[in-house]
Biopython code that builds the backbone (N, CA, C, O; Angstrom):
import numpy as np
from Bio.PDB.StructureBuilder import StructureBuilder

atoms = [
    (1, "UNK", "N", (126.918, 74.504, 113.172)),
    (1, "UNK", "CA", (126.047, 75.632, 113.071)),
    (1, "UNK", "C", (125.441, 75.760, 111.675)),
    (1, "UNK", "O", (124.352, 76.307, 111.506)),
    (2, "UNK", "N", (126.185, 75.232, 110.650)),
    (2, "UNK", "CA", (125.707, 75.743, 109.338)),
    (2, "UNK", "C", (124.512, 75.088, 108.989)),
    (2, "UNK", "O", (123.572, 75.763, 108.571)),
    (3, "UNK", "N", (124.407, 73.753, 109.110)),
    (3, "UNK", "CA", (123.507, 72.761, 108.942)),
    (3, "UNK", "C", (122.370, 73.116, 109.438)),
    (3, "UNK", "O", (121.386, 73.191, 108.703)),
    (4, "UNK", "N", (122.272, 73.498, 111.245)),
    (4, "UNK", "CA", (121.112, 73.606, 111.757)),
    (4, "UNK", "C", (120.529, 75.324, 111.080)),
    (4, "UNK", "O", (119.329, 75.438, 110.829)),
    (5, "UNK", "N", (121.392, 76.430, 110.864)),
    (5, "UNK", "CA", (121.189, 77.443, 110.414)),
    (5, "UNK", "C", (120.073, 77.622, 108.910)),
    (5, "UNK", "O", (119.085, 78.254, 108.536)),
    (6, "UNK", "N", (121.175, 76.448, 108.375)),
    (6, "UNK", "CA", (120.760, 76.353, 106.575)),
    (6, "UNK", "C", (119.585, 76.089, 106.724)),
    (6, "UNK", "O", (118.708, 76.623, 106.046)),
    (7, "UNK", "N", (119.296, 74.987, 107.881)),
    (7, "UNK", "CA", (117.189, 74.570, 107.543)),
    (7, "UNK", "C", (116.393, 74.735, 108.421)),
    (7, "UNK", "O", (115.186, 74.533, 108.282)),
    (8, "UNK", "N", (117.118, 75.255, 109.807)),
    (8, "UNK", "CA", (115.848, 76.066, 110.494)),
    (8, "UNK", "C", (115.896, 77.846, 110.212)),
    (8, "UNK", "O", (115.001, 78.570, 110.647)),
    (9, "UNK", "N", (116.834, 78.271, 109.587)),
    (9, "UNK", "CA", (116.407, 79.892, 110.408)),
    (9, "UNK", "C", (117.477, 80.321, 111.047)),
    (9, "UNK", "O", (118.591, 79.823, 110.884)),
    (10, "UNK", "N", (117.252, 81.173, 111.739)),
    (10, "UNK", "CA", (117.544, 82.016, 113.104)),
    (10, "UNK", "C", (116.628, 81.466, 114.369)),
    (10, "UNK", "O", (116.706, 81.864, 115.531)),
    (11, "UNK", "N", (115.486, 80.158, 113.696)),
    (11, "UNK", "CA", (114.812, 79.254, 114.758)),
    (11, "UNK", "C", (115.927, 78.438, 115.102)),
    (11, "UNK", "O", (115.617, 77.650, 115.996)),
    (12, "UNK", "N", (117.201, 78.324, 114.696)),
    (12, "UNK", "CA", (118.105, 77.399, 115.183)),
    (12, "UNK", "C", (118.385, 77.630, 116.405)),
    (12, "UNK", "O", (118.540, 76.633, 117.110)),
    (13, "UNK", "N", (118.550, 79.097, 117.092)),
    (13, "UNK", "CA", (119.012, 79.078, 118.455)),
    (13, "UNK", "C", (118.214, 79.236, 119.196)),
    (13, "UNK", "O", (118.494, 79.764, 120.273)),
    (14, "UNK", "N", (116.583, 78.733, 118.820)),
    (14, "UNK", "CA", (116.037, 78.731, 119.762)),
    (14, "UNK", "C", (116.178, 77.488, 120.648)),
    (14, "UNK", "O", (115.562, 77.189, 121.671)),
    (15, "UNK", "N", (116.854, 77.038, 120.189)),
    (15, "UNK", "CA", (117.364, 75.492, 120.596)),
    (15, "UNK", "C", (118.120, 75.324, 122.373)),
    (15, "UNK", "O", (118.022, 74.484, 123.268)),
    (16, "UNK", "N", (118.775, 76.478, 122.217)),
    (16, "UNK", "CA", (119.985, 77.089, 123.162)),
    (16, "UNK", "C", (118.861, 77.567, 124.568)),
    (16, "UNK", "O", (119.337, 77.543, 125.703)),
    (17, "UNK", "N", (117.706, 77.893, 124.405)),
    (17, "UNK", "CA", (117.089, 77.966, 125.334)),
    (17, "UNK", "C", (115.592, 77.680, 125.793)),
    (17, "UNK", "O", (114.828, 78.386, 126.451)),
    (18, "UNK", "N", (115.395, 76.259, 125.165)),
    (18, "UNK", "CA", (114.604, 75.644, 124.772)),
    (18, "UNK", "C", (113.904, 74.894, 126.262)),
    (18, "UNK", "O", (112.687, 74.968, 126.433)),
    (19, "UNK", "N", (114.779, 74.199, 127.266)),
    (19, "UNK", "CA", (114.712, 73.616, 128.173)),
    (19, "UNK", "C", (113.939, 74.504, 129.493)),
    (19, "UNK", "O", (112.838, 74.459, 130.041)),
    (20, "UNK", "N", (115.678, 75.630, 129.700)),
    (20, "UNK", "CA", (115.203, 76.819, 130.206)),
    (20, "UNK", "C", (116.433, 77.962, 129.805)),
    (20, "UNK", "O", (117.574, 77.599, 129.520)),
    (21, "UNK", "N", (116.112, 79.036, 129.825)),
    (21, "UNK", "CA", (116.803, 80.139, 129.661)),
    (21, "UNK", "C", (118.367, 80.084, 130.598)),
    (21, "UNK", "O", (119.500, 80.276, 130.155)),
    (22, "UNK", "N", (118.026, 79.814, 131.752)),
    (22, "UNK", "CA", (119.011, 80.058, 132.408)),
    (22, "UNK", "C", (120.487, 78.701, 131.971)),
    (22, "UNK", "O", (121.682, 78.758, 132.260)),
    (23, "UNK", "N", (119.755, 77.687, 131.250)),
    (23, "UNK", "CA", (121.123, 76.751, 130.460)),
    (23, "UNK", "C", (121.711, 77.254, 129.412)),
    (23, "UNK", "O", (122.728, 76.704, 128.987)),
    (24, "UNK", "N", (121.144, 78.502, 128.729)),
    (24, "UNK", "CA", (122.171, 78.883, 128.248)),
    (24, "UNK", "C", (123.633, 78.803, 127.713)),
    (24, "UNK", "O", (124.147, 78.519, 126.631)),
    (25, "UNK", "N", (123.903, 79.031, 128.462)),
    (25, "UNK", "CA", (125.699, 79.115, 129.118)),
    (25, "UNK", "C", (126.379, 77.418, 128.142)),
    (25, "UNK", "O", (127.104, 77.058, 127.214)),
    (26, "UNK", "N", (125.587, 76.971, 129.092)),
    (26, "UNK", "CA", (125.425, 75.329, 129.172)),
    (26, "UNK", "C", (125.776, 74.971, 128.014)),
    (26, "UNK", "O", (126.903, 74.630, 127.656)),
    (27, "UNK", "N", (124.282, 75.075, 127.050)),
    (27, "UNK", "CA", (124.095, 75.024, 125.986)),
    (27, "UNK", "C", (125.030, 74.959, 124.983)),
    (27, "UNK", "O", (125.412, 73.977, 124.348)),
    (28, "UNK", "N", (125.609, 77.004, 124.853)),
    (28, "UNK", "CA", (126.670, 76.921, 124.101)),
    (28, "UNK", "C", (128.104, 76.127, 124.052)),
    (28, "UNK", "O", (128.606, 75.519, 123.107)),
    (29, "UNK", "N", (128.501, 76.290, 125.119)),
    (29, "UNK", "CA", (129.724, 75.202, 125.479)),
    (29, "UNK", "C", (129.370, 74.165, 125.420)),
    (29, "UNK", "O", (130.387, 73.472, 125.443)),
    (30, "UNK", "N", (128.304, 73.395, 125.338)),
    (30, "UNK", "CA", (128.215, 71.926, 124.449)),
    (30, "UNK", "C", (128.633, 71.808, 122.910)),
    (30, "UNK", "O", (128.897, 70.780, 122.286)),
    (31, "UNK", "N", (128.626, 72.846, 122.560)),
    (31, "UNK", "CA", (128.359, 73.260, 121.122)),
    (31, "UNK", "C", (130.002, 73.409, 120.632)),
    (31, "UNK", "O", (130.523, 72.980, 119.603)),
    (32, "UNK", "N", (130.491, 74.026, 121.537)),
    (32, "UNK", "CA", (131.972, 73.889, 121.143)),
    (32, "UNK", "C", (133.078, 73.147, 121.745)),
    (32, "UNK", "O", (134.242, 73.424, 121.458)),
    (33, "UNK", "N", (132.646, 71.848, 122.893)),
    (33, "UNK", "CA", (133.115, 71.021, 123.307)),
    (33, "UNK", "C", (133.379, 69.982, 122.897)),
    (33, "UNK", "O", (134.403, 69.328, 123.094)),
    (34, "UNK", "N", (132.199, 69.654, 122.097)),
    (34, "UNK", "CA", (131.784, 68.187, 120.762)),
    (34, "UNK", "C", (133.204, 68.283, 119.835)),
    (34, "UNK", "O", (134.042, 67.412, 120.067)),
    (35, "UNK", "N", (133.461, 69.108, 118.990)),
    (35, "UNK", "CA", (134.189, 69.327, 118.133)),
    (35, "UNK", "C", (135.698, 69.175, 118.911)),
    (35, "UNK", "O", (136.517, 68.508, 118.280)),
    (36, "UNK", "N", (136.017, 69.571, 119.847)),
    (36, "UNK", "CA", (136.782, 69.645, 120.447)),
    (36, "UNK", "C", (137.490, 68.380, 120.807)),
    (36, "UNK", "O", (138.593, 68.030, 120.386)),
    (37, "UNK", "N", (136.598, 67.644, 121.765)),
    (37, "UNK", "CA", (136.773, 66.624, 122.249)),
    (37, "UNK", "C", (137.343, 65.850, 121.263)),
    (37, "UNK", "O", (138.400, 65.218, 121.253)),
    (38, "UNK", "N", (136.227, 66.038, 120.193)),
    (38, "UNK", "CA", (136.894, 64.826, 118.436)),
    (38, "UNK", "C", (138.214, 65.311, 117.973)),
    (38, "UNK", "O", (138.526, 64.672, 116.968)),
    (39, "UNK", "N", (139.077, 66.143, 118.281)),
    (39, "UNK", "CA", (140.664, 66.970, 117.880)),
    (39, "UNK", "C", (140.942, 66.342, 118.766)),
    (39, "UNK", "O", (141.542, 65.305, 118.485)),
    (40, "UNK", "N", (140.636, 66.650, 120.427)),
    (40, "UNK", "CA", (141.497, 65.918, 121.246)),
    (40, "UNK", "C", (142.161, 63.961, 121.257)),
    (40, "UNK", "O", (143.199, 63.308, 121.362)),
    (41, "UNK", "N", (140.610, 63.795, 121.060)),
    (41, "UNK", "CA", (141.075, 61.848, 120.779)),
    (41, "UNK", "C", (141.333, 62.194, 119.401)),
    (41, "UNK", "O", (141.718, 63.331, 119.672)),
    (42, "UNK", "N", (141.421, 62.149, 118.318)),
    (42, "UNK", "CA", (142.030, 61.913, 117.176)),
    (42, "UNK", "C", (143.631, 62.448, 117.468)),
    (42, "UNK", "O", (144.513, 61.670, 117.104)),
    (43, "UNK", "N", (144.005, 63.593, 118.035)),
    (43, "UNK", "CA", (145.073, 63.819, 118.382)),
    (43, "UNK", "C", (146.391, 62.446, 119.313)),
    (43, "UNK", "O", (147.438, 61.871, 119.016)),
    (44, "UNK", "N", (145.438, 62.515, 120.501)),
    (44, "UNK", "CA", (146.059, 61.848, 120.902)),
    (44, "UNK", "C", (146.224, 60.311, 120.312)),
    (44, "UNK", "O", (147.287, 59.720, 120.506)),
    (45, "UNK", "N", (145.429, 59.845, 119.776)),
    (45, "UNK", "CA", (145.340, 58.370, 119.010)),
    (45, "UNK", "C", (146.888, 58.479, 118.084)),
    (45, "UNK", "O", (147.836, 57.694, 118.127)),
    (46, "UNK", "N", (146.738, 59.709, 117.282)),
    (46, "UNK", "CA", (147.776, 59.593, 116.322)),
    (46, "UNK", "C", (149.423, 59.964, 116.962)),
    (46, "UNK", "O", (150.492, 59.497, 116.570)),
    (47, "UNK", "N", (149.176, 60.948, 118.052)),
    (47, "UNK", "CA", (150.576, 61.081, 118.381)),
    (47, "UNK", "C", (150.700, 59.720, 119.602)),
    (47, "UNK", "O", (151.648, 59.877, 120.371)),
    (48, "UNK", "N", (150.151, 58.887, 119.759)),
    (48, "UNK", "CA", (150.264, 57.507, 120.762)),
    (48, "UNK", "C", (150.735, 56.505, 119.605)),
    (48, "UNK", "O", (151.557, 55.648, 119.929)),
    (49, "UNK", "N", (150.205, 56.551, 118.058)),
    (49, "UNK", "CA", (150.876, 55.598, 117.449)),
    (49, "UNK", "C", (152.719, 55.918, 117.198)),
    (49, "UNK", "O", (153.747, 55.305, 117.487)),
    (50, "UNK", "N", (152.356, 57.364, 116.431)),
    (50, "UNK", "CA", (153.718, 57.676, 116.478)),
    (50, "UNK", "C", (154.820, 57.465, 117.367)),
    (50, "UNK", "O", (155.964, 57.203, 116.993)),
    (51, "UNK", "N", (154.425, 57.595, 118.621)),
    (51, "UNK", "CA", (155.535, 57.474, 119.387)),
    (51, "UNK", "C", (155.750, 56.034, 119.680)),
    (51, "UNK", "O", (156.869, 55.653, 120.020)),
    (52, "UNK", "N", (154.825, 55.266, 119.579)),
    (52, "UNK", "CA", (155.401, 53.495, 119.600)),
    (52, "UNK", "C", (156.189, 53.202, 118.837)),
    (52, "UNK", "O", (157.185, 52.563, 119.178)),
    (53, "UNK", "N", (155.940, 53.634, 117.422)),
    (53, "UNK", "CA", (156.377, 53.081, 116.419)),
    (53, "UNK", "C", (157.944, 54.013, 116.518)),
    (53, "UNK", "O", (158.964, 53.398, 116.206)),
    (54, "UNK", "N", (158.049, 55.313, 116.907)),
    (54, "UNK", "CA", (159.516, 55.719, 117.006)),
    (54, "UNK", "C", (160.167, 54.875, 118.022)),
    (54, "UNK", "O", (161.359, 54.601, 117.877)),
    (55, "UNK", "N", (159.514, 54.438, 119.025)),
    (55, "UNK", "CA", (160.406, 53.947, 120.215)),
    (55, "UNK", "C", (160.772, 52.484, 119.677)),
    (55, "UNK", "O", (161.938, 52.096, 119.756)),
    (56, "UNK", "N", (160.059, 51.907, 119.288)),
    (56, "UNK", "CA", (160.627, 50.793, 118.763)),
    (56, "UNK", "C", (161.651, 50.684, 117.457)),
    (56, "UNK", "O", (162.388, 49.757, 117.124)),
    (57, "UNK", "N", (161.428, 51.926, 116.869)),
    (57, "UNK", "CA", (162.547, 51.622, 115.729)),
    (57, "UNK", "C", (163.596, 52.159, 116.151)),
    (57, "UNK", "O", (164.555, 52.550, 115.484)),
    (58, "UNK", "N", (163.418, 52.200, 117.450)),
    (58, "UNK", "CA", (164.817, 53.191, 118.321)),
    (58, "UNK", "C", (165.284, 51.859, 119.233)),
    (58, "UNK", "O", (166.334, 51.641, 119.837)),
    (59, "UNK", "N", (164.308, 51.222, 119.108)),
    (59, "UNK", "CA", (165.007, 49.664, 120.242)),
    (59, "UNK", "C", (165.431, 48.515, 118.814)),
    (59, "UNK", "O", (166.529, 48.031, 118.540)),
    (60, "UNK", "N", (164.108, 48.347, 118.112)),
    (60, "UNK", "CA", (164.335, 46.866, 117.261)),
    (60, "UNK", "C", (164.571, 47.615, 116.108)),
    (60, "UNK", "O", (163.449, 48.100, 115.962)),
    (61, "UNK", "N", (165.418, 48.167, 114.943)),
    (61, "UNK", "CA", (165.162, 48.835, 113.977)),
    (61, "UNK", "C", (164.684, 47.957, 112.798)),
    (61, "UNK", "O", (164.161, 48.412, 111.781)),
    (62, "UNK", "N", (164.888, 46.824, 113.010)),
    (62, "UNK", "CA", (164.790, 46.262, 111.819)),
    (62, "UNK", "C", (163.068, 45.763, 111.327)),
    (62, "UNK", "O", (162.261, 46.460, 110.712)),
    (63, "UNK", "N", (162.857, 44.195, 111.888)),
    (63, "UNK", "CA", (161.438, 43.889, 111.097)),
    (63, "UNK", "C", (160.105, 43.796, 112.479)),
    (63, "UNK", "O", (158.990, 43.306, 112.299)),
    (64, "UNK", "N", (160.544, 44.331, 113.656)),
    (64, "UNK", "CA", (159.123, 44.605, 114.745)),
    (64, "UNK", "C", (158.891, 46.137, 114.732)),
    (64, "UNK", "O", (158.430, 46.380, 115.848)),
    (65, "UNK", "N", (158.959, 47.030, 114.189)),
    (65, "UNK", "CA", (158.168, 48.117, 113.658)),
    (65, "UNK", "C", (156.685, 47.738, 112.934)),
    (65, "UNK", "O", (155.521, 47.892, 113.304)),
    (66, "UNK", "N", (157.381, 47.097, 111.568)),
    (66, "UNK", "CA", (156.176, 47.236, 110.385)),
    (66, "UNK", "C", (155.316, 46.160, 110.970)),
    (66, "UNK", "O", (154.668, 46.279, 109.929)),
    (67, "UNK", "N", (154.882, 45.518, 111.423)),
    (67, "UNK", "CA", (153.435, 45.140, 112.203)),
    (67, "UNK", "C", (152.784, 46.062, 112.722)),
    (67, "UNK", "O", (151.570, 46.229, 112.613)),
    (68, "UNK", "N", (153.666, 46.829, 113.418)),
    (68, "UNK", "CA", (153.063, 48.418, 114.485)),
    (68, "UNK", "C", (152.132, 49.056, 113.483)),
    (68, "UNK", "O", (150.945, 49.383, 113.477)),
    (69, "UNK", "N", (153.188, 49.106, 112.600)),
    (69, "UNK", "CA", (152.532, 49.886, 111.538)),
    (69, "UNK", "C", (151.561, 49.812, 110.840)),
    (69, "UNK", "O", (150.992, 50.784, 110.342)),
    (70, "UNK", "N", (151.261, 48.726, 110.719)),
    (70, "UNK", "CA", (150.096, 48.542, 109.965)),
    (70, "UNK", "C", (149.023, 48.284, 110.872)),
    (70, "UNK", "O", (147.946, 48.300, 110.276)),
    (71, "UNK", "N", (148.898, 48.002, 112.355)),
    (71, "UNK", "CA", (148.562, 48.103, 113.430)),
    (71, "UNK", "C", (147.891, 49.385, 113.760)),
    (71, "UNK", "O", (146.790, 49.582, 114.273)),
    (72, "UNK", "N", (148.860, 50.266, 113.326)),
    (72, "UNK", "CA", (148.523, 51.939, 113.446)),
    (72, "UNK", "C", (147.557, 52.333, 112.314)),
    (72, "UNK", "O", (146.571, 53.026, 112.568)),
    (73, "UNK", "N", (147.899, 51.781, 110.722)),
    (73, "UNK", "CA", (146.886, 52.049, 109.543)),
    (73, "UNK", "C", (145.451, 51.912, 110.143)),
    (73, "UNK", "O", (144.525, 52.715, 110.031)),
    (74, "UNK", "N", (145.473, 50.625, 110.855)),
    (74, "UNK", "CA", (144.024, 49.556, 111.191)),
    (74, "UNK", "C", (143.059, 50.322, 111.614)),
    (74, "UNK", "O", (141.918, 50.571, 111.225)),
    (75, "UNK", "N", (144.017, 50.800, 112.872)),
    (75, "UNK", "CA", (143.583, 52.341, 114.330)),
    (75, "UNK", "C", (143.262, 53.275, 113.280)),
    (75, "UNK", "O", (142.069, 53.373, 112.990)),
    (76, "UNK", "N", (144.068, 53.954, 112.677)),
    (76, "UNK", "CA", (143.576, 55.447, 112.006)),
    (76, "UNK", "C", (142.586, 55.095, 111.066)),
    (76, "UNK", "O", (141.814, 56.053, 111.035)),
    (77, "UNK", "N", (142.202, 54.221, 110.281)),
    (77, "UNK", "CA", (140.975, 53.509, 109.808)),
    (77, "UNK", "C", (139.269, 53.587, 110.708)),
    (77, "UNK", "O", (138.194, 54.133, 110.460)),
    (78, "UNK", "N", (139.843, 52.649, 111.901)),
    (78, "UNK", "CA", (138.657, 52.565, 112.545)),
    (78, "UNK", "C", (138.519, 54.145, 113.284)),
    (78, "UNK", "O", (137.345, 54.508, 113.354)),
    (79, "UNK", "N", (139.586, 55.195, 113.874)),
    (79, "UNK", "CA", (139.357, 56.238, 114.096)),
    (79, "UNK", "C", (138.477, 57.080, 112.940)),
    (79, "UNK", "O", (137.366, 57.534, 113.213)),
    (80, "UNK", "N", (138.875, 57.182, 112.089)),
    (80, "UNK", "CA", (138.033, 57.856, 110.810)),
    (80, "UNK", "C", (136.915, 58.127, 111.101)),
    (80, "UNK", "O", (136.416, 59.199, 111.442)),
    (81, "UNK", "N", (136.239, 56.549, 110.893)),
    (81, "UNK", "CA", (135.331, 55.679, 110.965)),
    (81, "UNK", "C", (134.184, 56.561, 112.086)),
    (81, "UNK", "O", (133.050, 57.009, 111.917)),
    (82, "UNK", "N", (135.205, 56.532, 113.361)),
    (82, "UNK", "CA", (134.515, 56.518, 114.675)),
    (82, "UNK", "C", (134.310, 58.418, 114.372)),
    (82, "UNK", "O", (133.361, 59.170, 114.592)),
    (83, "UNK", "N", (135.591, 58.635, 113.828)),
    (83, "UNK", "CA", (134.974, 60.639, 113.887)),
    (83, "UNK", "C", (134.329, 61.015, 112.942)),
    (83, "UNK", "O", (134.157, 62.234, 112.961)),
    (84, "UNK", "N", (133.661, 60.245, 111.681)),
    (84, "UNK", "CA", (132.820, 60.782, 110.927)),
    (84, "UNK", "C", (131.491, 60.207, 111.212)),
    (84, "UNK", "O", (130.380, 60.551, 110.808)),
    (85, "UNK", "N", (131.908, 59.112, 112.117)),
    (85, "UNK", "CA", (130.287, 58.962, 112.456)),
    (85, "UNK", "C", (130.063, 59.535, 113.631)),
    (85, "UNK", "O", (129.097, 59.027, 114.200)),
    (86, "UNK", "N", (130.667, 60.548, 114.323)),
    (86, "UNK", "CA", (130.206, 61.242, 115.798)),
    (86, "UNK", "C", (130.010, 62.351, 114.963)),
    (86, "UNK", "O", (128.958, 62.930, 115.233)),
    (87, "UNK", "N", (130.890, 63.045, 113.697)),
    (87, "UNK", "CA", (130.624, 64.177, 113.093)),
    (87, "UNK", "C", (129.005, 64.421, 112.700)),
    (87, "UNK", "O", (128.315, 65.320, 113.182)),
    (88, "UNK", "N", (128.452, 63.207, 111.508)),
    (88, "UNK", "CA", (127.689, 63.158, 111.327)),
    (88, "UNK", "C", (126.256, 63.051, 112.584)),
    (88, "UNK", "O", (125.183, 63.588, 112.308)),
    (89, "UNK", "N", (126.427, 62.418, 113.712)),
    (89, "UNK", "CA", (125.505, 62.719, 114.733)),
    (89, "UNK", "C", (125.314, 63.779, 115.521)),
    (89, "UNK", "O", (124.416, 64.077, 116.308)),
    (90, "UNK", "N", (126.574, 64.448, 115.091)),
    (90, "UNK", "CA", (126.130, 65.885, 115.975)),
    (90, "UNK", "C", (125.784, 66.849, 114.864)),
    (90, "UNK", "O", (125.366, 67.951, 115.218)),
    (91, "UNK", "N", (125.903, 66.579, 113.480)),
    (91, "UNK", "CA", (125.008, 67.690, 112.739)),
    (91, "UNK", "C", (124.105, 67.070, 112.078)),
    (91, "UNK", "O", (123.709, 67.496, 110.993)),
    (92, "UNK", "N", (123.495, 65.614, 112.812)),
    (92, "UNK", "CA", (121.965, 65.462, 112.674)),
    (92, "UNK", "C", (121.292, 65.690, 113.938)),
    (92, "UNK", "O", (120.076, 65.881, 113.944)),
    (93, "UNK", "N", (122.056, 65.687, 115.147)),
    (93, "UNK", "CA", (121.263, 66.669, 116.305)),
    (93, "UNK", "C", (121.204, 68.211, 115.547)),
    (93, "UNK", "O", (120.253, 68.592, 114.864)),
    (94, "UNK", "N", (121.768, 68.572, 115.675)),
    (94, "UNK", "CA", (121.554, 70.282, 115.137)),
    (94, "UNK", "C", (120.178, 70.646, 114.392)),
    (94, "UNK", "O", (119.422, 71.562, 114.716)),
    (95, "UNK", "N", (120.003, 69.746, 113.330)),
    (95, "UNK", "CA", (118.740, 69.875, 112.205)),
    (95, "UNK", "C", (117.675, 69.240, 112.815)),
    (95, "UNK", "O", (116.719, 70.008, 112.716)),
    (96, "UNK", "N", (117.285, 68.036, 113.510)),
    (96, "UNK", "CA", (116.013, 67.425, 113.653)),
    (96, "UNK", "C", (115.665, 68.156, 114.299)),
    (96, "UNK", "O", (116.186, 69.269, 114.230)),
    (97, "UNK", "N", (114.607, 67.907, 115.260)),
    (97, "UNK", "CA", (113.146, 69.189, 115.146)),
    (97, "UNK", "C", (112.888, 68.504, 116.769)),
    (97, "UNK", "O", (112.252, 67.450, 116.776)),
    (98, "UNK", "N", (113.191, 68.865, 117.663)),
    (98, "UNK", "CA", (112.931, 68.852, 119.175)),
    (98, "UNK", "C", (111.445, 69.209, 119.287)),
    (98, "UNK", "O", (110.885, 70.209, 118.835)),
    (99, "UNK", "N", (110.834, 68.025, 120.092)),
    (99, "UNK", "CA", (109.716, 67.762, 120.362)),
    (99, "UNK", "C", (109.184, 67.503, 121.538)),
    (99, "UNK", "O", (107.984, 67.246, 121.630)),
]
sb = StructureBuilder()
sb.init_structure("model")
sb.init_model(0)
sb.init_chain("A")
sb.init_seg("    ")
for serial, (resi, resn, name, xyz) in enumerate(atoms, 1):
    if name == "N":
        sb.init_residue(resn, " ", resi, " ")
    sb.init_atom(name, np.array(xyz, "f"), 0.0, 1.0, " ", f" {name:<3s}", serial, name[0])
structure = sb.get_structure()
């Protein structure tokens, strides 16, 4: 919201009923689903490594963990990666100028 706010206006929500009035609804719950969705997979990514890496140091304790592990660094790397570049595309939808 801040982004599209900061450089259109209060023309920002004209956005919300731009198509037609009655999407509305629609509209907004896109708006707070995006963000959402990116908590949900980052969530689950990180509590799916964790629990490999506990179950195995609960079976092999010794040296088949730390591959996992750094296995898991690789993942939370390319996750980053993947949620700052969905971050950044949904608050360059917000600002460009619908045509």
């Amino acid at each position: 919201f801040y982004a599209g706010i900061s450089k259109k206006g209060l023309g920002y929500f004209k956005r919300y009923v731009s198509p037609a009035a009655f999407l509305l609804p629609i509209n907004v719950l896109e708006d707070f689903t995006k963000p959402l969705s990116l908590s949900f997979r980052l969530f689950g990514n990180i509590l799916a490594d964790e629990l490999v890496v506990g179950v195995l140091i609960t079976l092999v304790p010794l040296v088949v963990p730390i591959p996992i592990m750094l296995l898991g660094l690789f993942t939370s790397a390319i996750q980053a990666l993947v949620f700052a570049t969905l971050a950044g595309a949904y608050i360059g939808e917000s600002v460009e100028d619908h045509h």
